[in-house]
ROSE-31668 format. One line per 2 residues: their letters; for each residue x, y, z of C-alpha. Coordinates in steps of 0.001 Angstrom, whole numbers. Layout:
N
a> X,Y,Z  ...
***
This chain:
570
xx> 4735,82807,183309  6634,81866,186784
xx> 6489,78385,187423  4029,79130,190432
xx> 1227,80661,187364  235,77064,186747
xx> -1353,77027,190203  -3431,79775,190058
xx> -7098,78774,190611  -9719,80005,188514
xx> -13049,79418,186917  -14507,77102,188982
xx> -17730,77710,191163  -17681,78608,195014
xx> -18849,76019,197326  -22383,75645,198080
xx> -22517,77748,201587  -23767,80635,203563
xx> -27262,80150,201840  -30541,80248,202968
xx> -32096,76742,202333  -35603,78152,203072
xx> -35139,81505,201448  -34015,80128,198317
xx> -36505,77522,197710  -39965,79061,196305
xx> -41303,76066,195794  -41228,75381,199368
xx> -41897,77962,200676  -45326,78068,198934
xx> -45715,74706,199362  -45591,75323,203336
xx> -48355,77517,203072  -50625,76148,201024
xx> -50744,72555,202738  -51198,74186,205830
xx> -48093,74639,208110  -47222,78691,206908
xx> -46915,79465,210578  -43689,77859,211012
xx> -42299,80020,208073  -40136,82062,210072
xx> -38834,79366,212373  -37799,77312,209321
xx> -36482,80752,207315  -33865,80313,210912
xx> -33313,76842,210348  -32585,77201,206888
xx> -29806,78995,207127  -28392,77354,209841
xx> -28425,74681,207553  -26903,76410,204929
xx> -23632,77713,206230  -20734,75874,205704
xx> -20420,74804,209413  -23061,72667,209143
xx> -21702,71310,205708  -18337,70631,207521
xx> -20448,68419,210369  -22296,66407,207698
xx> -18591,65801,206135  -17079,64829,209064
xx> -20124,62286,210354  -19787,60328,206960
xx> -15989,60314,206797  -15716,59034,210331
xx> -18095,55997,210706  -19551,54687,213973
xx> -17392,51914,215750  -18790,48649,217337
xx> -17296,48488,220863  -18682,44529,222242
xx> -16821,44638,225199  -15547,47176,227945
xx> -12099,47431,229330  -12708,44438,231864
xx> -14323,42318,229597  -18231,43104,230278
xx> -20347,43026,227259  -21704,46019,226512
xx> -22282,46568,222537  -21860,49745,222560
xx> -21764,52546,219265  -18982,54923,219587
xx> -19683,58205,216436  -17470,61039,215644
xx> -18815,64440,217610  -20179,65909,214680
xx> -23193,62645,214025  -24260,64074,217810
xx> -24065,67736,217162  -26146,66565,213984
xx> -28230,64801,216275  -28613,67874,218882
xx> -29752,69658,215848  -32555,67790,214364
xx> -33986,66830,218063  -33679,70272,219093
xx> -35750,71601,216185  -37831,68536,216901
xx> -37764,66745,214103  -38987,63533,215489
xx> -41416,65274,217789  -43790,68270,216268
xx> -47098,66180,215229  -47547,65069,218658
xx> -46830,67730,220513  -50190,69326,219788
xx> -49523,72269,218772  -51688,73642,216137
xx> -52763,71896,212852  -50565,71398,209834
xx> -47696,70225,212468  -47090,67266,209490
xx> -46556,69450,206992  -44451,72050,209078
xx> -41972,68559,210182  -41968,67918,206461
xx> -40770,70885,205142  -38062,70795,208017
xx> -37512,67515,207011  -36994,68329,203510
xx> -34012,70957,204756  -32568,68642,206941
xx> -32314,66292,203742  -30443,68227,202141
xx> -27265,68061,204546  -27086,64972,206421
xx> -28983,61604,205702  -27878,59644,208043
xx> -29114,61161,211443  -32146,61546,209731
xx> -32616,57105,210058  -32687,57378,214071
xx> -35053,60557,214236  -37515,58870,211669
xx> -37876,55511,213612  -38245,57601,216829
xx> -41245,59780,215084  -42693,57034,213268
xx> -42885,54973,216950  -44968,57140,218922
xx> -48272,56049,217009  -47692,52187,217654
xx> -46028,52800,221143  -49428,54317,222375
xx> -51299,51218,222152  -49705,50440,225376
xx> -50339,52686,227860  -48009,51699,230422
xx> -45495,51949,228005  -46548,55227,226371
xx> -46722,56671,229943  -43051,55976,231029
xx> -41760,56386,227653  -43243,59255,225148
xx> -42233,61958,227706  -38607,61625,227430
xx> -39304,60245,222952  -40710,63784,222835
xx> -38022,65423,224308  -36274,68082,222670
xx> -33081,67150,224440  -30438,64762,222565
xx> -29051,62449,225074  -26231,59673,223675
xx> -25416,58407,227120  -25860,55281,227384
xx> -28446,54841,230698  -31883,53430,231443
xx> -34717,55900,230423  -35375,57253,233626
xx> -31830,58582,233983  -32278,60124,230667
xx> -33534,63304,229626  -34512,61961,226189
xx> -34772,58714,224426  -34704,57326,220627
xx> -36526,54272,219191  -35284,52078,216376
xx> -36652,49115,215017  -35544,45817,213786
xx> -37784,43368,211551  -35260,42060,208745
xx> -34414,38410,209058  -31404,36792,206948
xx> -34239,33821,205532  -37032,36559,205314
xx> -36158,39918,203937  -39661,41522,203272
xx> -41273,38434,203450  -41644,39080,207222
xx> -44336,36327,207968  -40553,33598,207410
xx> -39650,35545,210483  -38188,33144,212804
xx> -37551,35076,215927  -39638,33553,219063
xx> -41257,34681,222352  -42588,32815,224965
xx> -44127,34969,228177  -42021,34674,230837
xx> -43329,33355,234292  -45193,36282,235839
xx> -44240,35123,239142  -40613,35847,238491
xx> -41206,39260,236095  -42741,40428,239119
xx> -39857,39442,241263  -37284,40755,238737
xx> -38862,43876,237360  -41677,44856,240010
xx> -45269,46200,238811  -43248,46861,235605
xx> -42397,42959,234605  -46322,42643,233863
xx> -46310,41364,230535  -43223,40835,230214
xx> -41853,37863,227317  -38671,36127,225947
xx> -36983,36768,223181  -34615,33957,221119
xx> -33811,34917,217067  -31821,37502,215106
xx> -32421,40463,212856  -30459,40813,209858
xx> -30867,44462,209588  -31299,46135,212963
xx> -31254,50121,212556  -29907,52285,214957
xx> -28474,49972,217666  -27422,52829,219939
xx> -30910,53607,220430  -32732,53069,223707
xx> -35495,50848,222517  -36159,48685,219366
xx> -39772,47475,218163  -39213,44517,216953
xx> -41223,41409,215000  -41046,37796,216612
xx> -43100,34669,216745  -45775,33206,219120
xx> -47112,30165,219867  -51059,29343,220477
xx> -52433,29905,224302  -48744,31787,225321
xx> -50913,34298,226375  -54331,35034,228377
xx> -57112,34439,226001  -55374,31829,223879
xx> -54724,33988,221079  -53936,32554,217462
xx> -50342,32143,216731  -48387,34697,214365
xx> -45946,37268,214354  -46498,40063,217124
xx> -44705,43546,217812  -42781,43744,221102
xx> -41182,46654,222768  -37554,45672,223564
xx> -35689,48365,225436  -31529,48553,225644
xx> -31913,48648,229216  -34547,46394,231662
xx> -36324,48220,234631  -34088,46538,236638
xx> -30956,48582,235218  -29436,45404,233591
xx> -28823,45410,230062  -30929,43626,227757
xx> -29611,40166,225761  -29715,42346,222564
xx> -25667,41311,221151  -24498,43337,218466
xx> -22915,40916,216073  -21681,43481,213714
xx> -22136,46751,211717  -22996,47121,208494
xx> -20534,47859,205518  -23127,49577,203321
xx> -22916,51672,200137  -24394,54965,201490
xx> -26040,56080,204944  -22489,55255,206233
xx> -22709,57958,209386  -25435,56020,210788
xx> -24707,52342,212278  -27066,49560,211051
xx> -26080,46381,212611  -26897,42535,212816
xx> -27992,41339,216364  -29329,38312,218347
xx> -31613,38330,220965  -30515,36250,223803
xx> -33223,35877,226302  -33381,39465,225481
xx> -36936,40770,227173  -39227,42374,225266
xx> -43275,43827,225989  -46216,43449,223331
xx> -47238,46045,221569  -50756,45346,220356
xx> -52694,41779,220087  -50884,38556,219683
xx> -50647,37384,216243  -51494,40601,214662
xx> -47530,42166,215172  -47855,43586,211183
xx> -50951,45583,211493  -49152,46913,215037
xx> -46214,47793,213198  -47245,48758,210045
xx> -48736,52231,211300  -45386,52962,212275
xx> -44162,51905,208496  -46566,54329,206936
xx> -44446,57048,208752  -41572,56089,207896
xx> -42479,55297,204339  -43271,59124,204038
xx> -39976,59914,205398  -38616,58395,202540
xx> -40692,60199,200394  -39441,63066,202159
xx> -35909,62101,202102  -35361,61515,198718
xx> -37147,64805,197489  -34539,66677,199791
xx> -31604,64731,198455  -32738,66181,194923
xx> -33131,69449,195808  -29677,69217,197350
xx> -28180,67440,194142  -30183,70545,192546
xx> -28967,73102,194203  -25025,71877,193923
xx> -24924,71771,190546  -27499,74939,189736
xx> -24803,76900,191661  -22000,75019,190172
xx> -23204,75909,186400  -23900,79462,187355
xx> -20316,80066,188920  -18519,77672,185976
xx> -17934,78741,182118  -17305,76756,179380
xx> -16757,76963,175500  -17218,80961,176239
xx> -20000,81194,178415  -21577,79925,182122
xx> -22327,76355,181705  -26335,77358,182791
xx> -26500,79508,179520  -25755,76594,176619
xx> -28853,75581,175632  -28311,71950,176158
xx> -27468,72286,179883  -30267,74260,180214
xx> -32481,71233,179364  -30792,69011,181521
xx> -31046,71796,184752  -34693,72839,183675
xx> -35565,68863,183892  -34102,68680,187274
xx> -35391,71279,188316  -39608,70323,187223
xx> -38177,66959,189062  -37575,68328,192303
xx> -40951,70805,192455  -42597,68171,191629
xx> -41319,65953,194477  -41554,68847,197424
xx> -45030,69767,195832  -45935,65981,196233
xx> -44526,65739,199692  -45861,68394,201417
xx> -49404,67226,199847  -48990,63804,201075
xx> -47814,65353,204522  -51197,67110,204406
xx> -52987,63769,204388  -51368,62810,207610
xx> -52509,65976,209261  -55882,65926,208346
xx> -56717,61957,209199  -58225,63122,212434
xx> -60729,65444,210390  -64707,64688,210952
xx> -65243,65768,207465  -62282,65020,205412
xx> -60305,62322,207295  -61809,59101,205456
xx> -60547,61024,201844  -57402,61761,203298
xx> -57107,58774,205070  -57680,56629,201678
xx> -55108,59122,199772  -52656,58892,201901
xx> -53337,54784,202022  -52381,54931,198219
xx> -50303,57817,197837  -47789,56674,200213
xx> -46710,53303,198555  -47005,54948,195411
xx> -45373,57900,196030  -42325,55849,198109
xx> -41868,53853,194597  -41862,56477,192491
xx> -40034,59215,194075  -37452,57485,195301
xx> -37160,55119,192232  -36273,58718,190326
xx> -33327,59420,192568  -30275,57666,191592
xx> -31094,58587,188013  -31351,62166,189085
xx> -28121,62010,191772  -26120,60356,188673
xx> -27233,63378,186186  -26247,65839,188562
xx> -22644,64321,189262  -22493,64038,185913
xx> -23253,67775,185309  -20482,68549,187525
xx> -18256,66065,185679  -15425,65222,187260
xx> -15538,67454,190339  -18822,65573,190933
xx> -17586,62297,190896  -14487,62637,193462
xx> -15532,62472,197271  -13730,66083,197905
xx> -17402,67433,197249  -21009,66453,198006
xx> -22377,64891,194646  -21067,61074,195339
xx> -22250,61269,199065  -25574,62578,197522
xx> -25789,59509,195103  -24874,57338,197652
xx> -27552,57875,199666  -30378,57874,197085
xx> -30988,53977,196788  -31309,53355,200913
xx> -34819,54916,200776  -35796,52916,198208
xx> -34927,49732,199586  -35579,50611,203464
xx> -38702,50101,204808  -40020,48090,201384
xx> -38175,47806,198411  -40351,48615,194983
xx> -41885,45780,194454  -43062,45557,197631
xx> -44559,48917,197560  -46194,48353,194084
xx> -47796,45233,195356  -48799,47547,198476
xx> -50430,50161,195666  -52619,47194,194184
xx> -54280,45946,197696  -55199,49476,198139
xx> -56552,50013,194841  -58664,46808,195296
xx> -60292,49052,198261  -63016,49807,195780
xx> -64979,52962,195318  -63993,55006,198102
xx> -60328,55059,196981  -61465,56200,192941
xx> -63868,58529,194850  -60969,59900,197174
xx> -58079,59795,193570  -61370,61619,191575
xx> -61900,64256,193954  -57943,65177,194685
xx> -57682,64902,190559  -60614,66559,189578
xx> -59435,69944,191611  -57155,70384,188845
xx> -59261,69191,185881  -60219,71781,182545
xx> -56636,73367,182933  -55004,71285,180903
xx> -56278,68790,177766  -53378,66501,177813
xx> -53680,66164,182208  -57281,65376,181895
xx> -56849,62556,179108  -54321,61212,181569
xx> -56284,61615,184578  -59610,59981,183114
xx> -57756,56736,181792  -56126,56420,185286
xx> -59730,56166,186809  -61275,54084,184473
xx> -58741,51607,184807  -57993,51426,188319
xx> -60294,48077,188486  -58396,46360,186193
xx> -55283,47399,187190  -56087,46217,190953
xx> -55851,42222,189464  -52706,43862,187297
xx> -49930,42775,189604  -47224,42385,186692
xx> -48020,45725,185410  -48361,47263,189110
xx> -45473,49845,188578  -46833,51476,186008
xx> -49957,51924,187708  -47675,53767,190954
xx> -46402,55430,188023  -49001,57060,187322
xx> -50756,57827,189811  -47937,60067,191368
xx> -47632,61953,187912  -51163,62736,187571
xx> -50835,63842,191463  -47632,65549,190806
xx> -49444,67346,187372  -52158,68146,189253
xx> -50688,69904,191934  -48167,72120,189856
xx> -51181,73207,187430  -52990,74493,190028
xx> -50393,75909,192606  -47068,76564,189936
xx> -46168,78973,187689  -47803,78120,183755
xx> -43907,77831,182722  -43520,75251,185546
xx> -47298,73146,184996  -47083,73506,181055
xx> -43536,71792,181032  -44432,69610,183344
xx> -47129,67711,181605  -45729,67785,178678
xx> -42434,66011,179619  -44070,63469,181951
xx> -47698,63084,181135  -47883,63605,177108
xx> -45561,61393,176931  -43260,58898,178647
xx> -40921,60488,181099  -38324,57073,181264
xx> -34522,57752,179810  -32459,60286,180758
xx> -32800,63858,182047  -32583,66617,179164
xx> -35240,65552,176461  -37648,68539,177512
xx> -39709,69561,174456  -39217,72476,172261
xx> -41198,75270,174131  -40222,75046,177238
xx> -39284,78453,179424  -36103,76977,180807
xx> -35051,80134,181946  -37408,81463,183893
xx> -37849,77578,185691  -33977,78042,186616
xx> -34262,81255,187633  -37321,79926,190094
xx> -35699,76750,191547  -32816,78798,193329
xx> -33142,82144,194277  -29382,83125,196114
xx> -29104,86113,197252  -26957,88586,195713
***
């Protein structure tokens, strides 16, 4: 042996790259079809493997290595608050708007548009997390922004856009615009109603004299926002305080929703001051930021006083992004370390063929169907609200499922990002490869947009809906009923003790539990492979599926579930 031998590389796995993310996936693939969204098969079959080549893998490296910058002031002193990013967050950017990620429900362009921006959404979680924050507020904000017409009319043409524009310019010089949203206060957290951000309308006399036909409206904005996401963008909706009779009709006082653009019609910018950026965990190529409003102007979205039920439409969007986002981080985590234990050998043989591993790769695996099974359904409800015969029942499941589904899921990711560092040892815990990024980001969606709690509590006031939520769980459970003894034990208790369970609030997270398993079961009897149902239920729902990953039952087909969840290509 030369003394160079001792650097010779070998037995260890190639990276993760020049793979379909589409192609390999089964799961999704059928998933896309089934829910309703099959014709944007071969459009996604493009994305994924755009998103699959190590180019793209480089950008996502180099937007979380290089965080944004807070810039308050310009050369000669002007404030200006500015967010500078590394080029790769806006070729990121360029490639999620382009695809139109934020955009395809409301284009109109043929039903199942939810479920065909999930499953792209589920792709694009598996690469980058953080561009995903601006394009979800910026989706989610189209449903409350068209409450206002005038608004919606100057605005939605350049949100829908399929161009990315960064500059930094009023709308109309733009040739497309982002939204973010700020409702966080330091005394408040989720308890939003201790909100303590004001506005008072501002003389109409003078919004017509400063802004034209377009200062109609207009109010004043004094507070702060502890968490303000995605300060670059070119408009926030925001929460804030009002005061009886500070509007026509002498509404009750109360927190109401207000449009607050970066830029005024006038081409000033706004009194929004960027205090600082956030030093978080994960999420770090995306800038999240403290700010004060200082006679910052600002439009209302909706009625005075009822700023929640404004806002909160646009929350139920965004709380099935999260859904979405955290399934695609696991299959991400999933398909690292699948690859990884294929391409690595140990004790005399690839780490995927000891038994043991197997278990702990298999589990993953049923972990990650389960979730993009679960998605996609959930994705279905949004499509199909508008229905004349099914809306109401998909309406009322997707009232439920999303809450439940946003604990749940996401709840299950750290524990699933640390298992699959942790199969990767210590390559998987250094930051040379993707696994501690991956666990990073897990926790962010469940704490954005409603921590656990929050979301459990959410679960109970729609349980206490009464009948037409059982009738609307029955009839989505009941498709999958006589398949499987053990799923229709589980699925009968559920029902029969939703009631009590509605005046249950300490035990609410079991109940959220539950009902995504019996979904998830449900869905993967009727739609998966037996091998992929049968091991299913009888890791999550015969008994309880807390502790770690790797205590699947004797019986299970572990092989032929790894050889489903990622098909490369020879």
């Amino acid at each position: 042996m030369n003394r160079f031998d001792t650097h010779e590389v070998f037995n260890q796995a190639s990276a993760f790259a020049g793979i379909n993310l589409f192609a390999c996936d089964p799961a999704l693939r059928e998933g896309l079809a089934r829910e309703g969204g099959g014709w944007a098969a071969h459009d996604l079959e493009t994305l994924g493997a755009r998103l699959g080549s190590a180019a793209v893998a480089e950008l996502a490296r180099l937007a979380n290595e290089f965080s944004p910058r807070l810039v308050n002031f310009d050369r000669n002193g002007r404030r200006i608050d500015e967010i500078e990013f590394h080029p790769a967050w806006h070729e990121l950017m360029g490639l999620l708007i382009g695809n139109g990620a934020h955009a395809l429900p409301w284009e109109g362009v043929q039903p199942g548009a939810q479920v065909a921006r999930a499953a792209a959404y589920l792709l694009f979680g598996q690469v980058e997390n953080g561009t995903q924050c601006p394009v979800t507020m910026t989706y989610a904000a189209v449903p409350a922004l068209r409450q206002h017409p005038a608004i919606a009319a100057r605005w939605l043409p350049k949100i829908l856009s399929r161009e990315y524009d960064p500059r930094s310019l009023p709308v109309e010089q733009k040739r497309g615009a982002l939204v973010g949203m700020g409702m966080t206060e330091k005394q408040g957290g989720s308890d939003v109603r201790a909100n303590t951000t004001r506005a008072t309308p501002l003389d109409a006399g003078s919004a017509r004299a400063r802004f034209g036909g377009e200062g109609e409206g207009a109010w004043n904005i004094v507070g702060h926002k502890w968490f303000f996401s995605v300060p670059q963008s070119d408009a926030h909706l925001i929460l804030a305080q009002t005061d009886a009779g500070g509007s026509a009709g002498g509404s009750p006082p109360g927190l109401s929703c207000f449009f607050v653009p970066r830029f005024l019609p006038d081409g000033s910018r706004n009194a929004i001051r960027v205090q600082r950026l956030k030093n978080k965990l994960g999420n770090r190529s995306s800038a999240s930021s403290e700010v004060e409003f200082c006679d910052a102007v600002g439009w209302m979205i909706g009625k005075e006083g009822r700023g929640i039920p404004a806002i909160l439409e646009m929350g139920s969007h965004t709380r099935l992004d999260c859904v979405l986002g955290s399934a695609g981080i696991m299959r991400a985590a999933l398909c690292h370390v699948l690859h990884h234990a294929r391409g690595r050998s140990a004790f005399g043989r690839p780490l995927a063929r000891q038994p043991l591993m197997r278990n702990v790769l298999a589990d993953l695996a049923l972990e990650s169907e389960a979730a993009t099974a679960f998605s996609l359904r959930l994705a279905r409800c949004f499509d199909q609200m508008s229905d004349p015969e099914t809306g109401q029942a998909q309406a009322l499941l997707a009232r439920i499922l999303t809450p439940a589904g946003k604990y749940w899921i996401c709840k299950r990711g750290p524990g699933f990002g640390a298992e699959a560092m942790e199969v990767m040892g210590g390559n998987g815990y250094v930051e040379d490869g993707p696994l501690a990024r991956l666990y990073r980001e897990f926790p962010v969606n469940s704490i954005w947009e409603g921590s656990g709690n929050v979301m459990c509590l959410d679960v109970l006031r729609a349980v206490a809906k009464g009948p037409a939520m059982r009738d609307a769980l029955e009839a989505e459970l009941a498709l999958a009923t006589g398949r499987d003894a053990r799923f229709d034990t589980h699925a009968a208790r559920l029902l029969d003790g939703l009631a009590a369970a509605a005046q249950d609030e300490f035990g609410a997270r079991r109940l959220a539990e539950q009902l995504v398993l019996a979904v998830q079961a449900g869905l993967l009897l009727r739609h998966a492979p037996d091998y992929v149902a049968d091991a299913f239920v009888a890791s999550r729902i015969a008994r309880d599926p807390g502790g770690a990953f790797g205590r699947l039952p004797d019986g299970i087909d572990s092989e032929a579930i790894l050889a489903r969840a990622l098909v490369e290509a020879p």
